[in-house]
N, C-alpha and C positions, 0 to 999 in steps of 0.2 A: 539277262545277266548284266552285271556292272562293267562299267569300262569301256573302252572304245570299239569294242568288236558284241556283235549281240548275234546267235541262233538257235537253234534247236540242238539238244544233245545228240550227238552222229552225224551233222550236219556242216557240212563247210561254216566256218564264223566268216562274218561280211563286218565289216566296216562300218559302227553305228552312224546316224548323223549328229554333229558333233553342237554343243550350243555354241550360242557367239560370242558368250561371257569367259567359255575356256578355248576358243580361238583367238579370243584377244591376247588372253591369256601366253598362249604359246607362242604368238606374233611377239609381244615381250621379249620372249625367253629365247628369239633366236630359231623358232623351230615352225616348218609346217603344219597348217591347220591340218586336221583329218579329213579326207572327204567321206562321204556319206556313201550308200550303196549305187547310187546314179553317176559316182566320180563328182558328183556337186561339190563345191566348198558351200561351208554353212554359212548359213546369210546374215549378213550385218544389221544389229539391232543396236540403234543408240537410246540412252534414255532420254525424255520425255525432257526440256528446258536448255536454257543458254550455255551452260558451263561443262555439257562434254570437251569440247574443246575453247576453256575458256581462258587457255597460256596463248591462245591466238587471237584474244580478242582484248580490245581497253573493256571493261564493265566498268568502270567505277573510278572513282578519283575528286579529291580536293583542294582547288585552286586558288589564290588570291586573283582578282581581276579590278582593275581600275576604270575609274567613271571613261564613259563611252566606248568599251572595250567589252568581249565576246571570247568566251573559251570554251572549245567542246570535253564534256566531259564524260562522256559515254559514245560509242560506238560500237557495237555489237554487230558481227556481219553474220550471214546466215550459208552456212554450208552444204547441208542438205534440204532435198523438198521433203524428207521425216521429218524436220523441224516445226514443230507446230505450235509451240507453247506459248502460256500465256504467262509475259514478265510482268514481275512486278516491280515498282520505278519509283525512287525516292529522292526528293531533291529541294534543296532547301540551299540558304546562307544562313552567315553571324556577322557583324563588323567587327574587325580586330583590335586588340584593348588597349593596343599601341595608338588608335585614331582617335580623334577626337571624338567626346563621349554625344555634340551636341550636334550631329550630323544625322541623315535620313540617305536609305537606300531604296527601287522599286524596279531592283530586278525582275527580269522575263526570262521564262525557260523557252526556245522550240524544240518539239520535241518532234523526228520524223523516222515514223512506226511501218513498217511492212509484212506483207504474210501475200504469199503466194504471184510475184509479182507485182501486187500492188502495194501502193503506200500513201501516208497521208501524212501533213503534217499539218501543225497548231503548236499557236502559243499561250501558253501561260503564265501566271503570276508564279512568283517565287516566296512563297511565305518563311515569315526569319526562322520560325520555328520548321519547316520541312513539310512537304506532302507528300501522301505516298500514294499508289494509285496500281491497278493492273489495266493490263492492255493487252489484248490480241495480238500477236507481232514474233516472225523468224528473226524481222532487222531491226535494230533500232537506235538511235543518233539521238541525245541530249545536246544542247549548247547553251549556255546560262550566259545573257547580254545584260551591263551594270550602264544604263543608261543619266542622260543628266535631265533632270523635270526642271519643268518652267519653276521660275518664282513663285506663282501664282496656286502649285501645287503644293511644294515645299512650305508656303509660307515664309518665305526669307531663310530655313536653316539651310547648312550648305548640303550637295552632296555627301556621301562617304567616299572620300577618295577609292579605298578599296575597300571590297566586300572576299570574305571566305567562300565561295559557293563551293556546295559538294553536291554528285551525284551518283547515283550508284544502284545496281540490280538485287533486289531482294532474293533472298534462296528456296521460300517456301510458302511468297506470296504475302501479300500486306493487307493492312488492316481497315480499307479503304471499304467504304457499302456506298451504296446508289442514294441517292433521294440529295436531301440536305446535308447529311452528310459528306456527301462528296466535296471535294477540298479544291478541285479543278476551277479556277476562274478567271479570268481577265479584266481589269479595271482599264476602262478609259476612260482618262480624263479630258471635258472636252475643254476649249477655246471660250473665252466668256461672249456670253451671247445680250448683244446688246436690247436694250428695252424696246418692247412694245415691237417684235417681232422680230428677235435678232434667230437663225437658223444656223444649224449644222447639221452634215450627214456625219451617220455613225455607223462603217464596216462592220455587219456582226461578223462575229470571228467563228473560224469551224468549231465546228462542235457546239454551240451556244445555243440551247432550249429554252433559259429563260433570263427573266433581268431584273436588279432594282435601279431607284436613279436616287441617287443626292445631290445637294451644293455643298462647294467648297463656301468658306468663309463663315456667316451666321444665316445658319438657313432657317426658315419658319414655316408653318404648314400652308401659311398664303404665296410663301415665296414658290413655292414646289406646285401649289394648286393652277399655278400660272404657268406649268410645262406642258407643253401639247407634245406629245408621241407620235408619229405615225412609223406602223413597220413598213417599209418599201418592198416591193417586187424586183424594186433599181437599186443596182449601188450610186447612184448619182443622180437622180430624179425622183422626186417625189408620187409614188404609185400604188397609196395607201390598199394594204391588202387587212389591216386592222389598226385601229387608232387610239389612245386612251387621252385624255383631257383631263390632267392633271393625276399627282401621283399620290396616293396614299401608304402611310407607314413606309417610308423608303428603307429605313433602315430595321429592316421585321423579315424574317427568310418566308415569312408567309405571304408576306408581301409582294412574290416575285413575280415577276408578268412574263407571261409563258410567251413564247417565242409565233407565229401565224406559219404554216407550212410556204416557202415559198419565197419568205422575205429575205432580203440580203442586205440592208440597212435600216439604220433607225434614222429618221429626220425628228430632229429635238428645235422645238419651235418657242422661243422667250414670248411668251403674252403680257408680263408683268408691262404695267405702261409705263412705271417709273422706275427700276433699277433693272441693270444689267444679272444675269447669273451665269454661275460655270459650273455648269451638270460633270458628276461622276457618276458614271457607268460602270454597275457589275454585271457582267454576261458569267452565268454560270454555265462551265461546259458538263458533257454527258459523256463520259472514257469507258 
């Protein structure tokens, strides 16, 4: 039968067990759950993502931040170990119309993701138009940093004093796929490397599978053919685990030079005998 009592006709009625969609219910309204025929109270089922309780959480928000300044804009804490979903995380800036139109921004997100005591963090670039991405994660912390680039990157424009960043929890999952697609990257820019053997090491950043290389300034396919690669073993020594000599189609997504299991730097080697260059590094990350 219906209702909170169920038995056999002629039978003592016992006490159904009650769901936890109408024990919340009645927790509401001031009143106790029903227990079940064991004296049990019915067991708490929450749904599946961020936002059962998400009057207790920041999810989301849009800030103004100025050059060398850092604002969090998400943090999501995780409550229960039910928590098991997978957010989806959108974050992007604009420059304000109030700024000067002839200015340049190269905002970095970090972003630091948890699920079952552990957690990981990595950063990324912050595209003007927004990325959006899903992640495994009960916890999870956005912070959007509006940093100032060298001259040398900028080309002489100024910063943007302040940039708009926003970031915020998608409700039903984003629009994000694996491959080239994926929007996830990191640009470093390195230090001009001077001729006929100028060296840098380059931190791969977490998460990074594969990479292109460009020059800033006028680059040509002889300028770029004069970059020697090594992936390192060392973040600080040279302990080539895979090496490339010279780069093709830098700027081609097919063009990406896949990451050696193992490596934790790039060492970018200038051979050009007669000009200096300053290699830009995309590491494409894997979310």
């Amino acid at each position: 039968m219906n209702g909170p009592y169920r038995g056999a006709a002629g039978a003592g009625l016992i006490p159904a067990q009650q769901t936890s969609d109408d024990a919340r219910l009645d927790r509401a309204m001031g009143l106790a759950p029903v227990r079940g025929p064991s004296r049990a109270l019915p067991p708490e089922i929450f749904p599946v993502g961020p936002y059962w309780r998400a009057e207790e959480s920041n999810f989301g928000k849009s800030v103004d931040i100025t050059l060398d300044s850092q604002a969090t804009l998400v943090q999501l804490p995780s409550f229960t170990s039910r928590q098991t979903p997978t957010v989806s995380v959108i974050v992007g800036y604009t420059i304000p119309t109030d700024t000067s139109a002839n200015t340049v921004a190269f905002p970095v997100a970090r972003v630091t993701a948890g699920a079952g005591g552990v957690s990981i963090q990595f950063d990324m670039d912050v595209p003007i138009g927004g990325a959006c991405f899903n992640i495994p994660a009960s916890t999870i912390e956005i912070a959007v940093f509006h940093p100032t680039m060298p001259v040398d990157v900028t080309l002489g424009v100024p910063g943007a004093p302040i940039i708009r960043a926003h970031a915020f929890l998608g409700v039903t999952g984003s629009m994000s796929r694996p491959g080239t697609s994926n929007p996830a990257r990191r640009t470093i820019f390195v230090t001009s490397l001077a001729a006929n053997g100028g060296t840098a090491f380059v931190p791969i950043p977490r998460l990074a599978t594969s990479f292109q290389v460009g020059v800033r300034g006028t680059p040509s396919a002889s300028l770029l053919a004069n970059l020697q690669i090594s992936q390192s073993a060392s973040p600080t020594n040279n302990v080539p685990v895979n090496q490339n000599f010279g780069i093709n189609a830098p700027n081609a997504v097919a063009g990406a030079i896949p990451l050696a299991s193992g490596a934790q730097s790039l060492v970018i080697t200038n051979n050009d005998p007669n000009s200096a260059q300053s290699p830009t590094i995309i590491f494409y990350l894997s979310i």
